[in-house]
C-alpha positions as CSV (number, residue, x, y, z in Angstrom):
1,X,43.6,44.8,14.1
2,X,47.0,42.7,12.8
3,X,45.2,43.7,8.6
4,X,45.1,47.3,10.1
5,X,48.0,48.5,12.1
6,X,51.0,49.4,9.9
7,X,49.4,49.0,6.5
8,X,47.9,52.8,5.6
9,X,44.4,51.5,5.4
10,X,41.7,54.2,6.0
11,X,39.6,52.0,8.0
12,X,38.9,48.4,8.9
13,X,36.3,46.9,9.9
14,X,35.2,43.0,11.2
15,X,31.3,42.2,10.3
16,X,30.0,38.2,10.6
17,X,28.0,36.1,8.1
18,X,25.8,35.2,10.3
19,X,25.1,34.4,14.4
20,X,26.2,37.6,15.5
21,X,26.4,41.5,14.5
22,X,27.7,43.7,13.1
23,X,26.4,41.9,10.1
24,X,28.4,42.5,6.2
25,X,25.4,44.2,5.5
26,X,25.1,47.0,8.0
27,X,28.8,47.1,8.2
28,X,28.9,48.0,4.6
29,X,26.5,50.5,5.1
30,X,28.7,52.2,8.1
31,X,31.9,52.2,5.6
32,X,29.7,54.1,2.6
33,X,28.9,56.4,5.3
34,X,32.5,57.9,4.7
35,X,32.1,58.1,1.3
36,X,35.2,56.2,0.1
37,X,35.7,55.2,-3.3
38,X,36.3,51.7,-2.9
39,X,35.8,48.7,-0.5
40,X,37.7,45.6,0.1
41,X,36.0,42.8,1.6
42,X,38.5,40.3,2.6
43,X,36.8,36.6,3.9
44,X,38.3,35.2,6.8
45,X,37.6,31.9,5.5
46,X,39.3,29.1,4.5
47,X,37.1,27.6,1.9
48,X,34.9,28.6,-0.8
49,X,31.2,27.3,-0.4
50,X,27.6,28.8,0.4
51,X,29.4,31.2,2.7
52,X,31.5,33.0,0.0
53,X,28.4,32.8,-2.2
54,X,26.5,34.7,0.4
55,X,28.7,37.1,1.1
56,X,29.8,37.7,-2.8
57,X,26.0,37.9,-2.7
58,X,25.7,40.3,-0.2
59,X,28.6,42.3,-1.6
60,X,26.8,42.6,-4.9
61,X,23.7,44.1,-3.4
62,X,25.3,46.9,-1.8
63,X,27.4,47.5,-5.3
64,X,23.9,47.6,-6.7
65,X,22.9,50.3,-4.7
66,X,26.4,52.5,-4.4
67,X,27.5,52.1,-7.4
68,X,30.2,55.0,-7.0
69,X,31.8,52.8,-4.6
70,X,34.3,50.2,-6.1
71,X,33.6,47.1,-4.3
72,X,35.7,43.7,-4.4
73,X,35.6,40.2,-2.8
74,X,38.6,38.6,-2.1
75,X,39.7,35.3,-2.2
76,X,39.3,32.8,0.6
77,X,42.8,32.5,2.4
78,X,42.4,28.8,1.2
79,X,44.5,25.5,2.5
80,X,47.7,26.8,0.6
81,X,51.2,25.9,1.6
82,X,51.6,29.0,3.7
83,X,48.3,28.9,6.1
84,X,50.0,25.1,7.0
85,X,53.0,26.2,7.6
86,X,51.9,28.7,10.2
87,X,49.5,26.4,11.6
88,X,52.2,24.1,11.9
89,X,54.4,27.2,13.8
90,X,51.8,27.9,16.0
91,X,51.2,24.0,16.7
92,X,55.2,23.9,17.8
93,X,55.1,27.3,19.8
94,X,52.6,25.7,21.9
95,X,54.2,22.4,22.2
96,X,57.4,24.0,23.5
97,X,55.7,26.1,25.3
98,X,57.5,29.8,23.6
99,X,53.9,31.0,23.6
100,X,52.5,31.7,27.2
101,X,50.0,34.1,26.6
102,X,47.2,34.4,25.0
103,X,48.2,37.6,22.8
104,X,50.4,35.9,20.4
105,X,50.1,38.9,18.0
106,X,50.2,42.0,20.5
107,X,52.3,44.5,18.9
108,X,54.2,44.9,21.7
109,X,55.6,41.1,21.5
110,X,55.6,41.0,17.4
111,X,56.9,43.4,15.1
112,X,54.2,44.2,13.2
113,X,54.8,46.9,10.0
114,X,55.4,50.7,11.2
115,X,55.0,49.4,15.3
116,X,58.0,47.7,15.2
117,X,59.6,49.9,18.0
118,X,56.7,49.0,20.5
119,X,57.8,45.9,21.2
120,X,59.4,44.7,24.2
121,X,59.5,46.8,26.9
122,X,57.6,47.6,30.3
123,X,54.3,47.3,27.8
124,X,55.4,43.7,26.8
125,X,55.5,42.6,30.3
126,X,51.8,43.9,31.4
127,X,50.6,42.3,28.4
């Protein structure tokens, strides 16, 4: 939701590696379905290892047979500077206790891009 609200993306979608569904595969299927001319898929994973290699694999399968759709893999968000320093953020806002609910990210308590006037507000309370 946070990668799609704000951003003028057509359409996101989550799909899993593996354990539960919607698999990459059959998600990739559902977003050909609309006939776009490329595809992004952007890992949600820290690391490079077998799981990139799978999914790069699985990526290249479904290039292999639509190949009028432009499709990329993304880089792992990896352990840079800027993943630490909002672990570390998070890691405070819980210590002092500025983050009592679970929806840290709602975008009526964050400003997200092109929501920001949702926040605060009778929504922000119910949430």
């Amino acid at each position: 939701r946070l990668i799609e609200e704000g951003r003028g993306w057509a359409r996101v979608a989550t799909a899993f590696l593996g354990v539960t569904t919607p698999d990459v595969p059959a998600v990739l299927e559902q977003m050909a379905a609309a006939r776009p001319l490329r595809l992004i898929v952007l890992p949600y994973l820290l690391f490079p290892g077998r799981l990139i290699e799978r999914l790069e694999e699985q990526a290249r399968r479904f290039a292999e047979s639509h190949p009028w759709i432009g499709v990329r893999v993304a880089e792992p968000l990896g352990p840079g500077p800027a993943l630490v320093q909002a672990l570390e953020r998070r890691l405070a806002g819980v210590l002092e206790g500025d983050r009592p609910l679970a929806c840290d990210a709602c975008v009526y308590r964050v400003e997200l891009p092109g929501r920001a006037r949702e926040v605060g507000g009778l929504r922000a309370l119910l949430w």
